[in-house]
C-alpha positions in Angstrom: 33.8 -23.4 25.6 29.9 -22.8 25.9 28.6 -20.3 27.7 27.1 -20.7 31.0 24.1 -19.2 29.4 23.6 -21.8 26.5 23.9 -24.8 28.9 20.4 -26.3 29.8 18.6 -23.6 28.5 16.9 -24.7 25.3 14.3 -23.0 23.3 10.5 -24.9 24.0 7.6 -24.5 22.8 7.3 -23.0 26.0 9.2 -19.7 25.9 9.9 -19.6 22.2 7.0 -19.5 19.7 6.8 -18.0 16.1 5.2 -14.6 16.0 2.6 -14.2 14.0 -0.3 -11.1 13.9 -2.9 -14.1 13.5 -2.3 -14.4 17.2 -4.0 -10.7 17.7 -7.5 -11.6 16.3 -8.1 -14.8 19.3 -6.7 -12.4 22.0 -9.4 -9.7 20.8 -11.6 -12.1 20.5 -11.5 -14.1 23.8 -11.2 -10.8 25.8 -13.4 -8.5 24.0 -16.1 -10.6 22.4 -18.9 -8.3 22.3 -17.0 -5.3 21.6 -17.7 -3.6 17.8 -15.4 -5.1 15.1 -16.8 -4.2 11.5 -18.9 -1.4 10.5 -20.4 -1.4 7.2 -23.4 0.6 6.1 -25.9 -1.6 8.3 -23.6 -4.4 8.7 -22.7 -4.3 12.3 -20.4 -7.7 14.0 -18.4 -7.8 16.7 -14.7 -9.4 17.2 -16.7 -12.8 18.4 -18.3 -13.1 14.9 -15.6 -11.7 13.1 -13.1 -14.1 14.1 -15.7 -17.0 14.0 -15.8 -16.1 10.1 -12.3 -16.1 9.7 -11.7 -19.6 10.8 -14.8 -20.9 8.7 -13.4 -18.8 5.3 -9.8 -20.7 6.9 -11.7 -24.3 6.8 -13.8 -24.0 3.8 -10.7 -22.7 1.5 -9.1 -25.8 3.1 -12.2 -28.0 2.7 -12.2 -26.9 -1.4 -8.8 -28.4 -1.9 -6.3 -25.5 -1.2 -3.2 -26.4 0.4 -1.2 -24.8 3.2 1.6 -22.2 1.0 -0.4 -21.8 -1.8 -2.3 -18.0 -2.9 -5.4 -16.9 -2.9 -6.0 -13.8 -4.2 -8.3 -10.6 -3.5 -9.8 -8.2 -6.0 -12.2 -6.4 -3.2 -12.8 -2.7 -2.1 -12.4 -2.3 1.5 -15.1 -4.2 2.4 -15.7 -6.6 5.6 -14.4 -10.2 3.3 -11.5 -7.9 2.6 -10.5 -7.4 6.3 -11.7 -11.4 7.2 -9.1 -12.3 4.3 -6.2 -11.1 6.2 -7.0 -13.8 9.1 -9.1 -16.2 7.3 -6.5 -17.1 4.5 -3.3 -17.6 6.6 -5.2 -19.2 9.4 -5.2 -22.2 6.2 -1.7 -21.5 5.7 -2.1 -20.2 2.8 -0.8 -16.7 1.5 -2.6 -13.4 0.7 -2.2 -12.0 -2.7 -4.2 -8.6 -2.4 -4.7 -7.0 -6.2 -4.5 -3.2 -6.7 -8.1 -3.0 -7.9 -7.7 -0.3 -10.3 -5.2 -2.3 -12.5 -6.2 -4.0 -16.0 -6.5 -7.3 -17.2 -3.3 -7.8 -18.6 -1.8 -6.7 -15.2 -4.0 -8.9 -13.1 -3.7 -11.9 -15.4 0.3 -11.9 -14.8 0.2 -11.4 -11.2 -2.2 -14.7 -10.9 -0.4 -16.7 -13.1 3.0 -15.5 -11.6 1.9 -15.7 -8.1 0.0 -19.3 -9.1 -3.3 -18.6 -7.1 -5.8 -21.3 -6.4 -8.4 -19.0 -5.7 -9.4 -15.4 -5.9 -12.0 -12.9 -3.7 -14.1 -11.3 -6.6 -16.1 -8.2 -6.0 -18.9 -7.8 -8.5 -17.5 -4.0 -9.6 -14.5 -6.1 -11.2 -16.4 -9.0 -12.8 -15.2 -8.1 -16.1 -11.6 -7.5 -15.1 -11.4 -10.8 -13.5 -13.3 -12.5 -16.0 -10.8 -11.1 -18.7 -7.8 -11.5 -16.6 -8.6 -15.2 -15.9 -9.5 -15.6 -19.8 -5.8 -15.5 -19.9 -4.7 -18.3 -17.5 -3.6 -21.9 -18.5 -4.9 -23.1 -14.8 -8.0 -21.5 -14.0 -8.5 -20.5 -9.9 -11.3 -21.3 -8.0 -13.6 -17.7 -8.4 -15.6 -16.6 -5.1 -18.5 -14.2 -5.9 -18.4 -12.0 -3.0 -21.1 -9.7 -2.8 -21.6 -6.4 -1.2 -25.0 -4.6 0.1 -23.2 -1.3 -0.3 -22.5 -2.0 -4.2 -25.2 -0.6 -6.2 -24.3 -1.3 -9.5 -25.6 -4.9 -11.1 -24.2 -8.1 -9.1 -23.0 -10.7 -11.9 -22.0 -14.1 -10.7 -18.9 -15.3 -12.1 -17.8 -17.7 -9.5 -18.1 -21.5 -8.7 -19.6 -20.0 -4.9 -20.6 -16.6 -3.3 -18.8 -15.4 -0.5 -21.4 -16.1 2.2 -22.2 -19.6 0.6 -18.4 -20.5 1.4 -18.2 -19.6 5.1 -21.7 -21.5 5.6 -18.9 -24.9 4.5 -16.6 -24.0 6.5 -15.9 -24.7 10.7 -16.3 -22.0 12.8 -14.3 -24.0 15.6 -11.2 -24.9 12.6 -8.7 -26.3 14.3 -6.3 -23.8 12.3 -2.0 -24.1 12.9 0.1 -20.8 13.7 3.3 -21.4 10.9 5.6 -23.3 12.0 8.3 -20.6 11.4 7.9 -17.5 11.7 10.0 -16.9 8.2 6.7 -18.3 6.7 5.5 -16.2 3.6 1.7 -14.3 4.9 0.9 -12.1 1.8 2.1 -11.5 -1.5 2.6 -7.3 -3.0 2.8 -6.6 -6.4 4.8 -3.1 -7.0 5.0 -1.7 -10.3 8.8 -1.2 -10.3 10.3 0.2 -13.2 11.4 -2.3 -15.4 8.2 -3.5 -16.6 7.0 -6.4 -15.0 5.5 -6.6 -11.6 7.5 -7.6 -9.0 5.7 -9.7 -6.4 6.8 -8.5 -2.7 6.5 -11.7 -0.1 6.1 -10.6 3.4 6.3 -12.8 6.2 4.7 -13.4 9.3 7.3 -12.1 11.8 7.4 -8.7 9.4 3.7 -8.5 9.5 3.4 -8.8 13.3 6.1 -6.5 14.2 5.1 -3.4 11.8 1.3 -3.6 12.9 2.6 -3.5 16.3 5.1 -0.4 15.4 1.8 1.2 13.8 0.4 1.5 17.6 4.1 2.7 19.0 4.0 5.9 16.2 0.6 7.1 16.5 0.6 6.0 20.2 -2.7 4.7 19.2 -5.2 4.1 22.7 -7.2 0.6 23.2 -10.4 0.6 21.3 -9.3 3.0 17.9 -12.1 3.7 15.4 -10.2 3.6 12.0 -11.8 4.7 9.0 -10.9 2.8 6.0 -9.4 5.2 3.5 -6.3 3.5 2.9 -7.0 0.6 0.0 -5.8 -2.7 2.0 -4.6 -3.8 -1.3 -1.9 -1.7 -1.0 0.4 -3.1 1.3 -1.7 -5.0 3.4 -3.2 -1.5 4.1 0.2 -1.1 5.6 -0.4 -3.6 8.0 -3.7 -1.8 9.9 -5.8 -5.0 9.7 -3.4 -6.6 12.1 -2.4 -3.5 13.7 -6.8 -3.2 14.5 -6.9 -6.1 15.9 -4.2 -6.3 18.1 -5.6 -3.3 19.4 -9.5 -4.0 19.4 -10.3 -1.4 17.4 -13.4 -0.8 15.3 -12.6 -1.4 11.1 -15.0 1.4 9.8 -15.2 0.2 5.9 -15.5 2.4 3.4 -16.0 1.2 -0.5 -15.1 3.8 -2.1 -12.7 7.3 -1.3 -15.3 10.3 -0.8 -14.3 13.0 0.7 -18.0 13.8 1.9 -18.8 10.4 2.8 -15.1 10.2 5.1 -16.4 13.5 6.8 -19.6 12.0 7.5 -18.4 9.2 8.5 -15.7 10.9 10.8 -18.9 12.6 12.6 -21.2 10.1 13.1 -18.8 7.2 13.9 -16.5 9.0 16.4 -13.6 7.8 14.2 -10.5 8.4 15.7 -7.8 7.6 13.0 -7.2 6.9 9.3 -4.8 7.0 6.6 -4.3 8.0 3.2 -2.0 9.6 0.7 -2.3 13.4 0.1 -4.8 13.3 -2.1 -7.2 12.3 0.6 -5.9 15.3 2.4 -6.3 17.5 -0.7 -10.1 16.3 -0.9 -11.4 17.3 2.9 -9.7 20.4 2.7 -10.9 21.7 -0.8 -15.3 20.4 0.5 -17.8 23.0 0.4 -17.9 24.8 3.4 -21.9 23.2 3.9 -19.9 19.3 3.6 -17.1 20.2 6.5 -17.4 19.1 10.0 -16.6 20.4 13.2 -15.6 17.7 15.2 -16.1 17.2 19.2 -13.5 14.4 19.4 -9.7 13.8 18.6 -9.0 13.1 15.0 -5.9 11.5 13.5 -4.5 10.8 10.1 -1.2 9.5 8.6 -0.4 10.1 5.1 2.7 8.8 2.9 2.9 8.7 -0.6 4.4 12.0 -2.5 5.6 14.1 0.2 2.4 16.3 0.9 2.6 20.2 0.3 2.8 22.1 3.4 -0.3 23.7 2.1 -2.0 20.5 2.8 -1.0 19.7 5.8 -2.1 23.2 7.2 -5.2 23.2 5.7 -6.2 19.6 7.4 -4.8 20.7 10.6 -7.6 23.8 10.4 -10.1 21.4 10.2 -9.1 19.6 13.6 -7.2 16.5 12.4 -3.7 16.0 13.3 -1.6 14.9 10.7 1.7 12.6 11.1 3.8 11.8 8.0 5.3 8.8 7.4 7.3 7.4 4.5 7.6 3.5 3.1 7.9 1.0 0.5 5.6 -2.2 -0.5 9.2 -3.6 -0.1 9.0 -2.9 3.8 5.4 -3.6 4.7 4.3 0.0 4.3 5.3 2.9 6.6 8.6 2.5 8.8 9.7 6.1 9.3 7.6 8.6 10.9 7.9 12.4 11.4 8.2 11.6 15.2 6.8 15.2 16.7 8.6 17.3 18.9 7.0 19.5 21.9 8.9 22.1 20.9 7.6 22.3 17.2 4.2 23.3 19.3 5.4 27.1 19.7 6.2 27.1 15.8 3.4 29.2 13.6 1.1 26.7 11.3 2.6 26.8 8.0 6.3 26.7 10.0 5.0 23.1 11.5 3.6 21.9 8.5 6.6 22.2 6.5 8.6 20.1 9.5 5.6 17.5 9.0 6.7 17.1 5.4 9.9 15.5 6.2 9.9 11.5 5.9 11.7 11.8 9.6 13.3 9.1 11.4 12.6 5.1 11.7 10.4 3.6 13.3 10.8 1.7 16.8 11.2 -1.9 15.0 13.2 -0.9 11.9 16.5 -1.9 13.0 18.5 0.9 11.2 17.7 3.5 9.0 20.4 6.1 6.8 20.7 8.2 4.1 24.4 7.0 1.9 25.9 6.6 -1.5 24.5 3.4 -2.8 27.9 2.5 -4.2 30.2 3.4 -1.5 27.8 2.5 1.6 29.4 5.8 3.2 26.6 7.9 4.9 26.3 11.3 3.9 27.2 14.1 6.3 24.1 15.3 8.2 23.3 19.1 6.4 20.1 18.9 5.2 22.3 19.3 1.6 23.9 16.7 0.4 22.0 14.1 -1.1 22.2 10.4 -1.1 19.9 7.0 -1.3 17.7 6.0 1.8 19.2 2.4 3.5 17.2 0.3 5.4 17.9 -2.6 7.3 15.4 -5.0 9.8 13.1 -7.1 10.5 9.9 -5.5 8.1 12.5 -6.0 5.1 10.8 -8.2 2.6 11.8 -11.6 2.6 12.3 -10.7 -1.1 10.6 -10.7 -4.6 8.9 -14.3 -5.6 10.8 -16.2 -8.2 13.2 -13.4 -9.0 16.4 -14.3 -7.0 18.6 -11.3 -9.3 16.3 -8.9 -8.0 16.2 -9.7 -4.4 20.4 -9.7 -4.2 20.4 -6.1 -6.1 17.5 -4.9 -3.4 19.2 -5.6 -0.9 23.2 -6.0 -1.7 25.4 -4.5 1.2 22.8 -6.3 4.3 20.9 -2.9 3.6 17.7 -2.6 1.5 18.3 -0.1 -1.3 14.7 2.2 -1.3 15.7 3.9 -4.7 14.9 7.1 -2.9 17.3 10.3 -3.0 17.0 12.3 0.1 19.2 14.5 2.9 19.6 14.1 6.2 19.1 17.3 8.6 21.1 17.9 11.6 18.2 16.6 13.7 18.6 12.7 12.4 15.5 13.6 9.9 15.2 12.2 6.5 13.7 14.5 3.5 13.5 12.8 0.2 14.2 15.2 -2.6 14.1 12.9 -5.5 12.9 9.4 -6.8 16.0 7.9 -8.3 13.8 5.2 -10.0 11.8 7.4 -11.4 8.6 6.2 -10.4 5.7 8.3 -10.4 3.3 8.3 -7.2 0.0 9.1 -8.2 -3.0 9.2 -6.1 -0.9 6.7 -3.4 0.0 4.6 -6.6 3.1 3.6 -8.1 3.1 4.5 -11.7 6.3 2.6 -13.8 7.2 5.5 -16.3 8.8 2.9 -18.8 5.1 0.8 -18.9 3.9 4.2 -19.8 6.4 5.2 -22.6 5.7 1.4 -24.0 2.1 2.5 -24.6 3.1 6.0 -26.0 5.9 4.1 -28.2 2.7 2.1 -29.9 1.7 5.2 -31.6 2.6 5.2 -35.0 3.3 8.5 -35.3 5.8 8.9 -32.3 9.5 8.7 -32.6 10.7 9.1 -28.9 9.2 9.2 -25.9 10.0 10.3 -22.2 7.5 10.2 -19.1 8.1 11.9 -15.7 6.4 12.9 -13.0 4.7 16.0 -12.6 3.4 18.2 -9.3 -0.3 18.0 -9.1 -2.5 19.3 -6.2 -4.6 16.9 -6.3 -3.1 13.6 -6.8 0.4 14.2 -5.9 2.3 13.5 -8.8 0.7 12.9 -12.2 2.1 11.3 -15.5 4.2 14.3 -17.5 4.9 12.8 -21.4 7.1 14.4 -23.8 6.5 13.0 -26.9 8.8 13.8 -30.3 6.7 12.9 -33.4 7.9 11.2 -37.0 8.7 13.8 -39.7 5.8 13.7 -42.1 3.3 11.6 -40.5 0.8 14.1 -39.9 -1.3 16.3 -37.1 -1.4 14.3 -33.9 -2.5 16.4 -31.4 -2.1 15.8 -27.1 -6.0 14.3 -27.2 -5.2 11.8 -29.7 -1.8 10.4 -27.4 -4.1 10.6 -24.7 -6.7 8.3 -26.0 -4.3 5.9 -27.6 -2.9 5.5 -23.9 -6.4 5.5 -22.7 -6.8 2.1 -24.8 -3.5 0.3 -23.7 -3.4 1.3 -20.0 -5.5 1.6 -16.9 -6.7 4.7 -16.2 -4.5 6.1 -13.4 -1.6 5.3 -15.6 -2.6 7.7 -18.4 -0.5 11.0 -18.9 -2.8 14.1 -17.9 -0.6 16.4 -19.7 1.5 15.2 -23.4 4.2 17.9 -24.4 5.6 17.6 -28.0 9.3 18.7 -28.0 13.0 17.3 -28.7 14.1 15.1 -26.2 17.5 16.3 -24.7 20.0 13.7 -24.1 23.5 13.3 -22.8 26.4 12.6 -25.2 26.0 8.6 -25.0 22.1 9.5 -26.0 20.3 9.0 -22.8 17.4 11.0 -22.3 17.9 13.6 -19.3 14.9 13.5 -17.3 15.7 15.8 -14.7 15.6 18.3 -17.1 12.3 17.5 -18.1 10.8 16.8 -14.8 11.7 21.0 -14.3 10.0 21.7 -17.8 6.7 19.5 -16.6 7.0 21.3 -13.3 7.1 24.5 -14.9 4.5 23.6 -17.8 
């Protein structure tokens, strides 16, 4: 028998529409026209003319041919097109691929060809990259030269059309369509992983909305934010703060390029009143000259995830007058969705007693639907001491709709209804996570995932090496940094730490090469499998 309360009450389009944070930049828009949107060296606009140049980047992509579900991709700093992307390419119904900008050709070239892009967002700094990548490609994209007043370096053109050239085709009144269903891919993340290959992360629009909103719950962020752009919105959508900004009004102060002189400048004469980063943004404002630090007359706050920051850190920021709040995520859940959610009572605790509680990964956030620490094999949760280790579970609705064409993948991520992070971590009396280890053995370096095996490939072109291992090693500044253990070939000859170095140098992007090579035996267990966690102590004590 039906309920009484399924009989003549159907969903309509009146009480039941498909959320979508696309719906955030009109509401800004229409109530708050005037009020600042973008800041950019001299660039100044306002949410009126930023969400008139997201519908006519929505028509003109549509106007060249691009079809509703199909990617265009971004290879831009955080620049002003960067932020107009996230509107103007779903307002066509088409679906953001933003590309870590520090990656090589090789890497790029896969992650168009795999994610099929029509057309790609090219800053001049990566002409060469692109130009290389695309080299590569059976079916060439549509290139868009965008350029950027704050780029000082020589401006090649590329592309078919610059940047500005394209919005001038398109219709600021674009009669653009919300999706249909909410389920309806927005962007497309590539995370390293560590079995080679790329894996592309699909997020969808329900996911998207729901996590920029949970970014204003956490920080209880006011109306009218001034956030500093610090955070790469490659990575994760910039964990969903372009949406998260606009729902909120905010102001999007952009920032090219990570400067820890330029943030605290920026901090002072914009009022800004949040940003983000991984530690090694923290590591840079605390370890300024004395003559580059700023007193500021104004609440500042930052959120950093990434390698669990040193208490150190955390204490050191907090001296300069910017609260820090941890939070922990994966590109495989839109960014941050647990939060070391503070308590009053922590206030009475001395500095470096605080900072250490603000290392902890801490509890979910509000729209993660569940969150727990278990054995991945059994799905029993582990008891709650703060000792006994187990994988971090996570279930809801900013889960990934799953990696793109890779079906094995998506069932292993998340067998059991739960996503499986990878991550090894306890759980404290006090419900709080604190991850201990990284059972995938990725390295996060600088905020960047680093695939040890990728690394060992390049290492294993040598010819003089027999065996390779790579793990991650402590580093002050960036977090974690590639370790390399490296057994050589009897007989070939002097190779020397420099010379794996430089060979890496040639088959990998930068970020990716070891800082520190360490020529030993490998130890292995008795079926000959190399024990890592032995040598992640021996690069931690190196």
């Amino acid at each position: 028998m039906t309920a009484i309360f399924e009989q003549g009450l159907p969903k309509t389009v009146a009480n039941h529409v498909p959320l979508s944070p696309l719906t955030f930049i009109e509401r800004s828009a229409s109530i708050y026209p005037d009020y600042p949107a973008v800041v950019h060296g001299s660039t100044r606009r306002t949410w009126s003319e930023t969400w008139s140049r997201c519908r006519q980047l929505a028509s003109a992509l549509e106007k060249r041919g691009i079809q509703p579900g199909q990617t265009v991709a971004a290879m831009l700093p955080n620049i002003p097109a960067m932020f107009e992307a996230h509107f103007g390419v779903p307002l066509a119904g088409c679906v953001l691929n933003t590309l870590n900008i520090r990656l090589d050709a090789e890497a790029i070239s896969y992650m168009l060809e795999h994610g099929e892009a029509k057309a790609i967002l090219v800053d001049p700094e990566f002409a060469e990259v692109i130009q290389q990548a695309v080299a590569k490609l059976p079916h060439k994209p549509l290139i868009i030269d965008v350029t950027d007043v704050e780029f000082l370096g020589e401006t090649p053109s590329i592309g078919e059309v610059e940047y500005e050239a394209l919005l001038q085709e398109g219709d600021a009144d674009f009669a653009y369509q919300l999706p249909a269903d909410e389920w309806d891919a927005i962007s497309l993340n590539y995370t390293s992983g560590t079995t080679g290959k790329p894996k592309g992360v699909v997020y969808h629009h329900r996911g998207a909305y729901l996590n920029a909103v949970s970014n204003i719950m956490e920080w209880a962020m006011p109306h009218h934010p001034i956030y500093l752009w610090t955070l790469p919105m490659f990575h994760c959508n910039g964990w969903c703060f372009p949406w998260t900004i606009a729902a909120n009004a905010g102001v999007n102060v952009c920032l090219r390029r990570v400067d820890p002189k330029k943030i605290m400048q920026l901090i002072a004469e914009e009022k800004v009143t949040h940003f983000s980063g991984a530690p090694i943004i923290l590591n840079g404002l605390v370890n300024l000259p004395a003559e580059d630090k700023h007193q500021f007359d104004h609440p500042v706050k930052v959120t950093t995830a990434g390698a669990a920051p040193p208490a150190s850190v955390i204490a050191g920021v907090e001296k300069l007058g910017i609260e820090v709040t941890h939070v922990y995520g994966l590109t495989e859940v839109y960014g941050p969705v647990t939060v070391c959610a503070w308590r009053e009572a922590w206030d009475e605790l001395p500095l470096e007693a605080r900072a250490k509680i603000k290392a902890r990964q801490g509890v979910r956030y509000h729209m993660l639907e569940a969150l727990c620490v278990a054995d991945p094999l059994t799905m029993e949760t582990v008891p709650k001491d703060g000792q006994t280790m187990g994988e971090i579970l996570m279930r809801g609705n900013n889960v990934m709709k799953g990696y793109l064409k890779n079906p094995e993948a998506t069932e292993q991520a998340l067998e059991g209804g739960w996503y499986h992070t990878g991550d090894l971590a306890v759980w404290h009396p006090d419900g709080y996570i604190e991850i201990k280890d990284r059972s995938k053995d990725i390295i996060i370096s600088g905020g960047e995932n680093i695939s040890t095996i990728e690394v060992e490939d390049a290492i294993y072109g040598h010819p003089a090496v027999e065996e390779a291992a790579v793990v991650a090693k402590p580093d002050e500044k960036w977090g974690e940094t590639p370790c390399a253990f490296v057994k050589l070939k009897v007989g070939y000859g002097e190779v020397t730490e420099a010379d794996i170095i430089a060979h890496c140098r040639e088959h990998l992007a930068g970020y990716k090469v070891p800082k520190t090579v360490i020529f030993s035996e490998l130890p292995k267990t008795s079926t000959g499998k190399i024990q890592k966690f032995v040598l992640r102590e021996e690069a931690k004590n190196h």
